[in-house]
C-alpha positions, 0 to 999 in steps of 0.5 A, spaced: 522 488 533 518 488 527 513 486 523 512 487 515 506 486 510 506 486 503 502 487 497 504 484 491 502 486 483 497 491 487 493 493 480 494 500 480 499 505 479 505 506 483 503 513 483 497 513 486 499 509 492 505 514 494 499 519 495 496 515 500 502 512 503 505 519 506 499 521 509 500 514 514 507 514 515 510 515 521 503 515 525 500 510 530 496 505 526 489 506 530 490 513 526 492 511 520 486 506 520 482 512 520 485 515 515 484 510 510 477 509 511 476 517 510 480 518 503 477 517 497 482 515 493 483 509 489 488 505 494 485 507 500 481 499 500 488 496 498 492 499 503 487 498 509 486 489 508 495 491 508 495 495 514 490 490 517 494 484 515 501 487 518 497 488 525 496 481 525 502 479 523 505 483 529 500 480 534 501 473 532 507 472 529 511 476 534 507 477 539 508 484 540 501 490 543 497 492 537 496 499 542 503 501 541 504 500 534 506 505 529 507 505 522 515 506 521 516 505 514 511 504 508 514 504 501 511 502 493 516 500 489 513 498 481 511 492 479 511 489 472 507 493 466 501 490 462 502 492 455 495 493 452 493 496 444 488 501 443 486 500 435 486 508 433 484 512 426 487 510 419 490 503 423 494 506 427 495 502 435 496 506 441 499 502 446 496 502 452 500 501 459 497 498 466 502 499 471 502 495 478 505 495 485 508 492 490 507 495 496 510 493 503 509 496 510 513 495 516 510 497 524 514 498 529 512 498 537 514 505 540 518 506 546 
């Protein structure tokens, strides 16, 4: 049994989430709950309302021991770009690309 969360159109960097996402992977949620709360980095607030979203999930929807959940997969694909433009000198525009991400996180219970 399973639960999944998602986080659609997340407004920052795939690239950026990917470091937060392999420093909870595979670990017990209390602890990768602690883990999002002490790493300064940008994801890290996104990420925790996501874990804490799957959490419920787990508990409600399918009735399984929040004690005995871990994180068993967590991955962020990319999601569509903004294309902005930056006026430069002589005229000249430079295009300016916002990246988004759509992240999805899966608990399973340990055995």
């Amino acid at each position: 049994m399973e639960a999944r969360a998602y986080l659609k159109y997340a407004r920052i960097s795939p690239r950026k989430v990917q470091i937060v996402l392999d420093l909870i992977r595979n670990k017990p949620v209390d602890v990768a709950m602690a883990i999002l709360k002490h790493t300064p980095k940008a994801a890290s607030e996104s990420l925790e309302k996501l874990l804490k979203s799957a959490m419920a999930n787990a508990e409600n929807n399918h009735n399984m021991d929040v004690s005995k959940l871990y994180v068993s997969q967590c991955f962020v694909s990319p999601g569509p770009i903004l294309k902005r433009i930056r006026p430069r000198a002589q005229g000249r525009a430079f295009q300016i690309l916002k990246r988004t991400s759509h992240v999805t996180m899966v608990l399973k219970e340990q055995e």
